[in-house]
C-alpha positions in Angstrom: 132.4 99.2 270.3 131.9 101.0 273.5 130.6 100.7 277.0 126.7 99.9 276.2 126.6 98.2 273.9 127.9 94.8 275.2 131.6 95.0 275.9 133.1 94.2 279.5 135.8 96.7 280.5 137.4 95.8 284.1 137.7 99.0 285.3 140.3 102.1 284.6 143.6 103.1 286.9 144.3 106.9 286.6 141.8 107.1 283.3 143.1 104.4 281.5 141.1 101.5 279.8 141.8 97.9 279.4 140.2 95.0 278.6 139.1 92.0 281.0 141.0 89.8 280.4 144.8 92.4 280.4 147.0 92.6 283.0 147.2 95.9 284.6 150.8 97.0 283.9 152.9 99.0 286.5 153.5 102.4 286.5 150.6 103.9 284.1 150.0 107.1 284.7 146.7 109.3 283.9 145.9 110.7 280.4 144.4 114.7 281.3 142.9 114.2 277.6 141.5 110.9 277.6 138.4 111.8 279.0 137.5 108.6 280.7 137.7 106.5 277.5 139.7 103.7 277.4 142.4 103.6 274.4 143.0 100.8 272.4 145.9 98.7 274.4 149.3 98.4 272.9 148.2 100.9 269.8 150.0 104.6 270.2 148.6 107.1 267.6 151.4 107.8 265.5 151.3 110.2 262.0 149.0 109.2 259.4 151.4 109.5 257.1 154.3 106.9 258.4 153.8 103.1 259.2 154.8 101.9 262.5 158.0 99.9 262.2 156.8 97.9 265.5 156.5 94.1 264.4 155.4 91.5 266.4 156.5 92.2 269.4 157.7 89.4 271.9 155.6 88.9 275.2 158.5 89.9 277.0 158.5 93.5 275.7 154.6 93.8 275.4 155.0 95.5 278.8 157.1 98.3 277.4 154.5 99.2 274.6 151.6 99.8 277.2 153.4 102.4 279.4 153.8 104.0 275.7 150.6 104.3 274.5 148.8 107.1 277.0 151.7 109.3 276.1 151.2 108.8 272.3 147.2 109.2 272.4 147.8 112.4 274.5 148.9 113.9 270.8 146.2 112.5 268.8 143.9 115.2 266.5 144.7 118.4 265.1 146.2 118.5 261.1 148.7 116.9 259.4 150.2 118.2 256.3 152.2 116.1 253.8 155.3 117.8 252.3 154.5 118.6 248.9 155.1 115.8 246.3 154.1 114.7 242.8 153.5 111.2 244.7 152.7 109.3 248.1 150.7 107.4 250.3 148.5 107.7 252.6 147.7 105.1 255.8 146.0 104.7 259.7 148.1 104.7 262.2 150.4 101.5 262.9 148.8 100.1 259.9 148.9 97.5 259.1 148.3 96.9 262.9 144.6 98.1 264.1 144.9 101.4 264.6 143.8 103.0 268.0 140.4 103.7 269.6 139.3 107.6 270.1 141.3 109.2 267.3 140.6 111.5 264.6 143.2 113.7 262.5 143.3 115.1 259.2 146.0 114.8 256.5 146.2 117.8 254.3 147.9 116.4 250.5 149.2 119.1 248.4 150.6 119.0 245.4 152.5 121.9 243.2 150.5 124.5 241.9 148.8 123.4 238.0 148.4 119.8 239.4 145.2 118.4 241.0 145.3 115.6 243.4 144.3 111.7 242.3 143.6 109.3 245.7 142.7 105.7 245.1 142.5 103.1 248.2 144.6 100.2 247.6 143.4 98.6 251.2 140.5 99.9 253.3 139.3 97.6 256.7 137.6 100.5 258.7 134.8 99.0 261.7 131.4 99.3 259.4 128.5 101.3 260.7 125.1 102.9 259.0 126.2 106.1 257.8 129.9 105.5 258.9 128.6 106.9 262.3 131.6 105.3 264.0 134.8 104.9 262.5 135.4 106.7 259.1 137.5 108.2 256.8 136.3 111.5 255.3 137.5 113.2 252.1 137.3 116.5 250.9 139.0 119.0 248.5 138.0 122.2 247.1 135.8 123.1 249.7 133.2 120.1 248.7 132.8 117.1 250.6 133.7 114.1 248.4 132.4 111.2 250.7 132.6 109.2 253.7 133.7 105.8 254.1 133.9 103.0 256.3 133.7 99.3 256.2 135.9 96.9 253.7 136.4 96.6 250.5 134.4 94.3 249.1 131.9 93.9 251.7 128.0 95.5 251.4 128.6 96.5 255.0 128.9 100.2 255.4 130.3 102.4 252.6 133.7 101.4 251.6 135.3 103.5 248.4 136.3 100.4 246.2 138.2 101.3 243.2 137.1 104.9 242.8 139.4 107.5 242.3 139.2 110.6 244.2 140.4 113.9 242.0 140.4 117.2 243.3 140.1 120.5 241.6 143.0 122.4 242.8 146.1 121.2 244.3 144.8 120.2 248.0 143.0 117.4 249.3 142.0 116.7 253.2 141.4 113.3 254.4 140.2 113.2 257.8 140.5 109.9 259.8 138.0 109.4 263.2 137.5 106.5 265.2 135.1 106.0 268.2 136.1 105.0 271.5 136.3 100.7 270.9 135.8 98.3 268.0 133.6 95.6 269.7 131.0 93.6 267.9 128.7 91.4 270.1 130.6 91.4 273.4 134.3 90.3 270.8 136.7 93.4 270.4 137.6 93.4 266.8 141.0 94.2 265.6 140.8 96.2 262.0 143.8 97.3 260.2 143.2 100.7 258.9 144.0 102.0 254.9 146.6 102.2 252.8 146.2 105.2 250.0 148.2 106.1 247.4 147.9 109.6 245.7 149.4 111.2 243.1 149.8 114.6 241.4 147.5 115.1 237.5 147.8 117.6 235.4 145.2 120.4 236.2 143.6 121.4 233.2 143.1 125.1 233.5 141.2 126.1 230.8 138.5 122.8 231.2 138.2 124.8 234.9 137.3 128.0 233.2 134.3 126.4 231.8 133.1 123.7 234.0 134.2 125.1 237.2 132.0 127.7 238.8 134.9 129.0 241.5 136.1 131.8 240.7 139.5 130.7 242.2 140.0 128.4 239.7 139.2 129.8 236.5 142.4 130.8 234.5 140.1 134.2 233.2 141.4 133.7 230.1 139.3 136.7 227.9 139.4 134.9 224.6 140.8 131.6 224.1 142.9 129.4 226.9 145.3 127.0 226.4 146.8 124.3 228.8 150.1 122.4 229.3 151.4 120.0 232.1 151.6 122.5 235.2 149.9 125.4 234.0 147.9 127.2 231.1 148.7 130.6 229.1 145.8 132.7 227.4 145.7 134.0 223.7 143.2 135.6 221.6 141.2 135.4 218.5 142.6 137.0 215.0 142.6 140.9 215.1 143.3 140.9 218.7 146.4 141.4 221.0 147.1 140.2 224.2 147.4 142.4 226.9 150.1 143.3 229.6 148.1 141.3 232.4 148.5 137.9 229.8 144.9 137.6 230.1 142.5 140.1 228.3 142.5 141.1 224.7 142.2 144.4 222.7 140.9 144.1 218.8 144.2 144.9 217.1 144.2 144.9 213.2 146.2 147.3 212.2 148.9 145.6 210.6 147.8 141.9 209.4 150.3 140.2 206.6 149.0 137.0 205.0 151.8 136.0 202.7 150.0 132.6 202.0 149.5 131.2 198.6 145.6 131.0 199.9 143.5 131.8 202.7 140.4 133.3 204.4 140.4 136.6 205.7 137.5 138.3 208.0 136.3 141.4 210.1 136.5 140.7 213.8 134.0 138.4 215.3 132.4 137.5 212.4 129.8 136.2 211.8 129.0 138.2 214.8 128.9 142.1 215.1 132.7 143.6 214.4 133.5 145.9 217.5 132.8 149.6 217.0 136.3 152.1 216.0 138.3 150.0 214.1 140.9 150.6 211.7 141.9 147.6 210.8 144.4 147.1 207.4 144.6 143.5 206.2 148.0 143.2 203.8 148.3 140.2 201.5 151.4 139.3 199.8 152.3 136.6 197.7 154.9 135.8 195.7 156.4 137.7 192.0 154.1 136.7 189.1 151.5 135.4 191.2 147.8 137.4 190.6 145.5 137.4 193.8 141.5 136.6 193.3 139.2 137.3 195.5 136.0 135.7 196.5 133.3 136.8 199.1 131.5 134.5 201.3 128.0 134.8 202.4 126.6 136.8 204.7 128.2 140.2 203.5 126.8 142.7 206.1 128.4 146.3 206.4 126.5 149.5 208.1 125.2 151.2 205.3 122.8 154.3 204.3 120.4 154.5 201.5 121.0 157.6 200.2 124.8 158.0 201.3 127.2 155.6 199.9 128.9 153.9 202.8 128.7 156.8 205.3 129.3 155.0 208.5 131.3 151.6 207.8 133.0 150.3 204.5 135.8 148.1 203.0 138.0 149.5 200.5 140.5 147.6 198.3 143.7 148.4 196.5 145.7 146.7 194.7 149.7 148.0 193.7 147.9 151.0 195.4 145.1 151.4 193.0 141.7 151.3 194.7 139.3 149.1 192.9 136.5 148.8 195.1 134.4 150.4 198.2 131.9 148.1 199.9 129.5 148.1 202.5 125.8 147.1 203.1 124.4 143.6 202.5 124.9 143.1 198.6 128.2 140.7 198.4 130.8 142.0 195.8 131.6 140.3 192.8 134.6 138.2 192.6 137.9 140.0 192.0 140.7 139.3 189.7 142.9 141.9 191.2 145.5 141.2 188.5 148.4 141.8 191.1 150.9 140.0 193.8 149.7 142.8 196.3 146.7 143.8 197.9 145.3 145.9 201.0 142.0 145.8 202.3 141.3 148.4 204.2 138.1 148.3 206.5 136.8 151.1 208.7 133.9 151.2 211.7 132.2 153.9 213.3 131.3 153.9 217.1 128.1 152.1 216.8 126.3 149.4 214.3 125.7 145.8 215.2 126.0 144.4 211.3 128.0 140.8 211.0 130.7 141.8 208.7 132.3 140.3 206.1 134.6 137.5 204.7 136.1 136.4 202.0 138.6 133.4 200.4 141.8 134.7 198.4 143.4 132.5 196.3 146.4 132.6 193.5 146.8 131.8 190.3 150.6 131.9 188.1 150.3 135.1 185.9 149.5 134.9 182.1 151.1 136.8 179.3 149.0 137.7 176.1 149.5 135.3 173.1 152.3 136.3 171.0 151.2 138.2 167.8 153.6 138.9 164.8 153.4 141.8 162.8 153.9 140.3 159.0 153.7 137.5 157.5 157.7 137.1 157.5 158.2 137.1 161.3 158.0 133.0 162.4 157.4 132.5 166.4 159.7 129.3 167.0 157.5 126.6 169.3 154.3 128.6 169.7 152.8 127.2 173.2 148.9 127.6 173.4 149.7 129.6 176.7 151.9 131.6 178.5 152.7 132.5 181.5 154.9 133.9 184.6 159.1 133.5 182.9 158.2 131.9 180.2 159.4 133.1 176.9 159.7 132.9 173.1 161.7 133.6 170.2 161.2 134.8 167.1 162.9 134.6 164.3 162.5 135.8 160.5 161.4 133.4 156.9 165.2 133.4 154.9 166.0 136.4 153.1 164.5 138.7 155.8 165.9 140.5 159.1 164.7 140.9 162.3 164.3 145.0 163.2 163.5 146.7 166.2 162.5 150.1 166.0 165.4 151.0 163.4 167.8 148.5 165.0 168.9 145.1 162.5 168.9 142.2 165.5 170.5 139.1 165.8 168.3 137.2 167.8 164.8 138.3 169.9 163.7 136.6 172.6 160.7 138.2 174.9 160.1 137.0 178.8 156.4 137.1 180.8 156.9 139.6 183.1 155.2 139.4 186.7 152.7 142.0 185.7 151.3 140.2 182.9 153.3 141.5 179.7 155.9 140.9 177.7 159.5 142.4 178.2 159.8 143.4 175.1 157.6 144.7 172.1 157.2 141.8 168.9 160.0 142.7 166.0 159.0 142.9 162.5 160.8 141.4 159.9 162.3 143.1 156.8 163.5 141.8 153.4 167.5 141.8 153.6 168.9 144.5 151.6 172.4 144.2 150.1 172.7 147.7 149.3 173.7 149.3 145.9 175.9 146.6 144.0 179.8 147.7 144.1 181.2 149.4 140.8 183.1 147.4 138.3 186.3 149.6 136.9 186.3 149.0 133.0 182.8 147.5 133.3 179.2 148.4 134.7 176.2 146.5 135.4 172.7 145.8 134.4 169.5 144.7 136.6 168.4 140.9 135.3 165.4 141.1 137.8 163.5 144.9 138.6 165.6 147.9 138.2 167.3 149.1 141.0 165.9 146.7 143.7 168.6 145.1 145.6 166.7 143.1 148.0 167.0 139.5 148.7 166.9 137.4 144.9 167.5 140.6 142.8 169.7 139.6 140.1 172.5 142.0 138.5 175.0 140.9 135.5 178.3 142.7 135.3 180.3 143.3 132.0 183.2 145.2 130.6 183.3 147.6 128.0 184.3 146.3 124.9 186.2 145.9 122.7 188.7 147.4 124.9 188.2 145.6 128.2 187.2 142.1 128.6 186.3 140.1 131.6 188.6 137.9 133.1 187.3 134.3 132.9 188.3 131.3 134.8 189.3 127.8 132.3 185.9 126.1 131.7 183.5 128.8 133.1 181.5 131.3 130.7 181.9 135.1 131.0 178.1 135.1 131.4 178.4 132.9 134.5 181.2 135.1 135.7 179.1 138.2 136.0 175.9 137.2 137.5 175.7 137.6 141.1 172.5 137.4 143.2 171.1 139.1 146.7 171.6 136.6 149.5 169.7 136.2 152.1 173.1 136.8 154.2 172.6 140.5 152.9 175.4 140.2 150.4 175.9 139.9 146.2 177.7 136.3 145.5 178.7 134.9 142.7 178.4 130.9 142.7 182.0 130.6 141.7 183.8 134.4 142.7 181.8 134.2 145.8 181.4 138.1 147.1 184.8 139.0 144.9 183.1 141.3 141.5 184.9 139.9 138.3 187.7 141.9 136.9 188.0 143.4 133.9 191.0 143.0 132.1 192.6 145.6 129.3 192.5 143.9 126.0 196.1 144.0 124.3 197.5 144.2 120.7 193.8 144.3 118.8 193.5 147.8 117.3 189.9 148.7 116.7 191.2 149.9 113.5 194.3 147.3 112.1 196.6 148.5 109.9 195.2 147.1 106.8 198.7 147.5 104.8 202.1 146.3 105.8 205.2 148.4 104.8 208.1 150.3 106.1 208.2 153.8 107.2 209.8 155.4 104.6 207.2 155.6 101.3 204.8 155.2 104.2 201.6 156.6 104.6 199.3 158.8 107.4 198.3 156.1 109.9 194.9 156.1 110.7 193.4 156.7 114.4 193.3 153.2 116.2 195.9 151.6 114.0 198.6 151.8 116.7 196.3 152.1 120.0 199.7 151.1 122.4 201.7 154.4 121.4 202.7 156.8 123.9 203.8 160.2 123.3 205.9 162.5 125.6 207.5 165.6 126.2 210.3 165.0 128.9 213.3 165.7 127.6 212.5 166.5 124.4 209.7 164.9 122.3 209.6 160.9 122.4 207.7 158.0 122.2 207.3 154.8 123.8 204.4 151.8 124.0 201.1 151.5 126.6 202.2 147.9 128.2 198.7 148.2 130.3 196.0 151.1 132.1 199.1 152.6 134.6 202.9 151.6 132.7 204.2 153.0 130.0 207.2 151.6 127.9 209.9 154.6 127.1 213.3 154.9 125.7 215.5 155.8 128.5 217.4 158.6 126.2 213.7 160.5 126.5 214.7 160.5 130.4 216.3 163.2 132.0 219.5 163.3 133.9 217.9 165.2 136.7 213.8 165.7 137.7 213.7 170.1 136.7 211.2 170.2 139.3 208.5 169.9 135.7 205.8 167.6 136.3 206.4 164.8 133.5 203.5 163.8 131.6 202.6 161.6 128.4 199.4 161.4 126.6 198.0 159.7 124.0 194.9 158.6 121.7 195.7 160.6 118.9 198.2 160.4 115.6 198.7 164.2 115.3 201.5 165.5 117.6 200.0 168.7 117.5 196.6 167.5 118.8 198.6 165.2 121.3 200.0 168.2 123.0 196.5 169.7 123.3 194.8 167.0 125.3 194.8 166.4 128.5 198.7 164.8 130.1 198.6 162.3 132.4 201.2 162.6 135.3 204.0 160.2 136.0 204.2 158.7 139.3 207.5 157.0 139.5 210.1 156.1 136.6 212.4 153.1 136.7 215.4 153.0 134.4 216.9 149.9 132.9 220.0 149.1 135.3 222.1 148.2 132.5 221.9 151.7 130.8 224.3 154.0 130.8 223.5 157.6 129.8 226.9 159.1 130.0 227.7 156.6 126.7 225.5 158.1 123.9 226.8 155.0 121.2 225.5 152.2 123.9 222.9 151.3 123.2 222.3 148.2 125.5 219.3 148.4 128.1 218.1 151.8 126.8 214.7 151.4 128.4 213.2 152.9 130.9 209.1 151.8 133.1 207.2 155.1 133.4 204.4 154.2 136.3 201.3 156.8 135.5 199.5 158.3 139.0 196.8 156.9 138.0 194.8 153.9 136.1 193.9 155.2 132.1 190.5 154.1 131.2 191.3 152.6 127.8 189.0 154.2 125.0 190.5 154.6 121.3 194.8 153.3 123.2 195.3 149.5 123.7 198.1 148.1 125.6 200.2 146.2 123.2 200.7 142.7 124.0 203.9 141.3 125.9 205.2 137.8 125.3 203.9 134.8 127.9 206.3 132.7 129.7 204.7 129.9 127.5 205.0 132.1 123.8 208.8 133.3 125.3 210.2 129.9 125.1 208.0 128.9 121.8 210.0 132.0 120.3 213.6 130.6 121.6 212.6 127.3 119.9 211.4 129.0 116.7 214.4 131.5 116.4 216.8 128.6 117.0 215.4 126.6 114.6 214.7 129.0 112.0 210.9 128.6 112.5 209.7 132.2 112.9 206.7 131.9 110.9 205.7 128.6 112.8 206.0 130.2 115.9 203.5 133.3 114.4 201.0 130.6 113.5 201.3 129.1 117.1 201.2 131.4 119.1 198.5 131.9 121.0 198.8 135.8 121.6 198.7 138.2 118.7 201.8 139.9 118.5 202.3 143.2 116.0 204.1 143.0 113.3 207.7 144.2 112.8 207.3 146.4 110.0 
């Protein structure tokens, strides 16, 4: 405390101030800026900021210290600014020493820029006074006076800051520390330490300044929406608009939205408030290959409308695959869509004026369905029917036995149809038809007659082939009935078959050495009579070199004495004919030409009275068909060696009774 109100001062030398009981020290010289008041003794003013590093100093150095302190309170006052830190502290001068009489400076703590300043007291022991008139610490930041303090912490006495923590709004904070001329208390001179503060750089929340703060200074001015990070902020805006050059404003942009979600929400600007005037805004949705997009409006639905014009000023159209399938405006909400498509526009236009709330709706997606498979007959059988189908899946089709699968006039193998992504199928359902096995081949020597309807030849038709008789006979394998042989039936492989032959028709074999008409007397030649037609069917008349006969050995080889051969082919065609017993009628019917002739290699023609080997193999062009002539029968392998036996043992007329094949008779 000062002079009046109870302390004792012993005087002042050159304006300085001591106590009673100091000892004046030498050489002291006057402080110009004193002003009469006396300084506390032995505590220079040093920076707020820095601690003394003076300890206790011995008495024989105390001395030294008071011809100090003058000069240092001659530089007490003014500002004091704190490099900029994230961090630091804060004390009185010499603390924790008492800090000095008559003194008052301000610290200026700055922080970087997007941080705010957080001060809390860790110790505070300032002289206590109603309304901190004496000694004080003051804070302030952002142009706002945050408090004044004195006293201690802990005590009632004056207004110490406790545990409160001081924040600022920008990145500055001034704490101004002022002290009065002494710290005396009832005629005793109290020694108080001072502070200690610690401070410390938080994150400045921009965009909670925009709205709470009311200076200007500190608002970000983000135009729509504001969001902040640890040292600073960046603006963006609401859907449908675009950020301008300046970071800060916005301009409706929505020219060119894409939503390629498999669901969403989709609105006009603003809404449920009014949509700003002039827009041309083109919403795109577009989801994935067999995907369908439905749409849903919400409530309210509000577009400028007239009553007598349909949407004159404002309206929403839709297209989907660039089909339009609505215009809307006014306040009736559209009915739900099933736009049966992957991809959709909606295209919504606005005048210069209205104030109507606009529109939204809910899109959602649902996995394309193809129709249910339908056949066309009864014959056609859909393999695994499914109840539903939809986006790649497929069936397949196939046909009851005996029937084919055709498309358009196409016989298939196999069908199988895909969904599609638009909903259909890939390809068009097949119909079935009955297989066909076409006209049944022809049998040479033989024919054919329908056992089931005539001249159907689809699957099960039934045909039996024959040979004509008595001439021809079908060849039969041992154990198996002609009958059986013949009958072939219309797979359902498309083909006749035979159980046994397979697809192989039967053959019909010539019959040999059964006239039609036998020869119903046996004697020679000579005494002889006319033979009848049929009785020798195998005899073969020609007219090579000179008139000659020989024997039919089947439907394409004659048998021919080689003497009835020429030496040399005259360049004549060579023919033989038979069927008849008149020469004369012989030479009238029709010849049949000789492809090839083969002479017995053992004959010799140039020796008329050898006889040995005359014999020669006439090969006709072509098969005969065998009517009234018969091949004559040639021995087996089997009746070749009975005949050696029976010849050898004089047992001809055995062998004749055994022999299996019917063999004419020599006379």
């Amino acid at each position: 405390m000062g002079p009046g109100r109870g302390g004792g001062w012993k005087g002042s030398v050159r304006g300085v101030w001591w106590p009673l009981d100091w000892t004046l020290p030498w050489g002291v010289t006057q402080c110009s800026s004193c002003k009469g008041r006396p300084p506390h003794p032995g505590t220079p003013a040093e920076n707020m900021s820095v601690r003394s590093r003076v300890g206790r100093e011995e008495d024989a150095q105390r001395w030294l210290l008071y011809l100090l302190v003058p000069a240092l309170f001659c530089r007490a006052g003014g500002s004091i600014p704190i490099p900029q830190r994230l961090f630091g502290e804060v004390t009185s001068p010499l603390f924790p020493k008492p800090y000095p009489n008559s003194f008052e400076t301000t610290t200026v703590i700055t922080v970087p820029t997007g941080y705010r300043v957080k001060l809390v007291f860790q110790h505070f022991d300032l002289e206590p006074s109603e309304g901190c008139f004496y000694d004080y610490v003051k804070i302030s930041a952002d142009k706002k006076n945050l408090g004044r303090f004195c006293g201690q912490l802990g005590s009632p006495l004056g207004n110490p800051p406790g545990k409160k923590e001081f924040m600022s709004q920008g990145n500055k904070m001034l704490l101004t520390f002022h002290t009065d001329f002494s710290n005396e208390e009832n005629g005793t001179i109290m020694f108080y330490k001072g502070f200690l503060a610690y401070y410390q750089a938080v994150d400045l929340d921009e965009c909670a300044s925009q709205s709470e703060s009311g200076e200007k200074e500190l608002q970000p001015q983000c135009q729509h929406l504001c969001h902040n990070y640890v040292g600073g902020y960046f603006c963006s805006c609401r859907p449908g608009y675009e950020l301008q050059k300046d970071r800060h404003s916005c301009q409706a942009e929505c020219s060119s939205e894409l939503y390629t979600e498999a669901s969403g929400y989709i609105s006009s600007l603003e809404y449920p408030r009014s949509y700003p005037p002039d827009l041309r805004c083109n919403y795109s949705i577009r989801v994935e290959r067999g995907l369908t997009l439905h749409l849903k409006f919400l409530e309210p639905f509000e577009i400028d409308d007239h009553q007598q014009v349909h949407c004159p000023y404002d309206q929403l159209q839709i297209y989907a695959n660039g089909k339009n399938i609505g215009e809307f405006c006014g306040k009736q909400r559209p009915p739900n869509l099933d736009t049966s498509s992957n991809a959709v526009d909606l295209l919504f236009f606005t005048d210069e004026s209205g104030d109507s709330r606009g529109w939204k709706l809910r899109y959602t997606t649902e996995i394309i369905k193809c129709p249910q498979p339908k056949t066309l007959d009864e014959f056609t059988v859909i393999q695994n029917l499914q109840p539903q189908y939809q986006f790649r899946d497929y069936f397949i089709a196939t046909c009851k036995l005996g029937y084919q699968l055709i498309e358009g006039n196409q016989v298939l193998h196999s069908f199988t149809a895909v969904c599609q992504d638009d909903g259909t199928w890939h390809r068009a359902m097949p119909r079935c038809k009955i297989k066909d096995c076409g006209q049944p081949r022809n049998q040479p020597n033989g024919a054919f007659r329908y056992t089931t309807t005539m001249g159907v030849n689809t699957y099960k038709a039934c045909i039996q082939y024959y040979c004509h008789e008595p001439y021809y006979k079908m060849q039969a394998r041992a154990g198996s009935k002609e009958s059986e042989q013949g009958l072939y039936t219309c797979t359902a492989q498309g083909i006749w078959k035979n159980e046994q032959k397979g697809e192989k028709i039967p053959r019909c074999l010539p019959v040999c050495g059964k006239p039609v008409n036998p020869v119903e007397q046996r004697q020679r030649i000579i005494g002889g009579q006319k033979a009848k037609m049929g009785n020798f069917p195998w005899q073969v008349f020609t007219n090579i070199h000179g008139r000659g006969g020989g024997a039919l050995l089947g439907d394409q080889l004659d048998l021919l004495l080689a003497p009835c051969i020429p030496k040399r082919n005259t360049g004549t065609p060579w023919m033989c004919s038979w069927s008849h017993t008149n020469v004369e009628e012989l030479m009238k019917l029709a010849n049949h030409p000789i492809r090839r002739v083969s002479i017995h290699p053992d004959y010799r023609q140039d020796e008329s009275h050898n006889f040995k080997g005359d014999i020669a193999l006439l090969e006709l062009e072509n098969s005969v068909t065998l009517s009234y002539s018969l091949p004559i029968c040639l021995l087996t392998a089997r009746d070749f060696l009975w005949a050696r036996w029976a010849v050898s043992r004089n047992q001809l007329g055995s062998w004749r009774r055994c022999s299996t094949t019917s063999v004419p008779s020599a006379q």
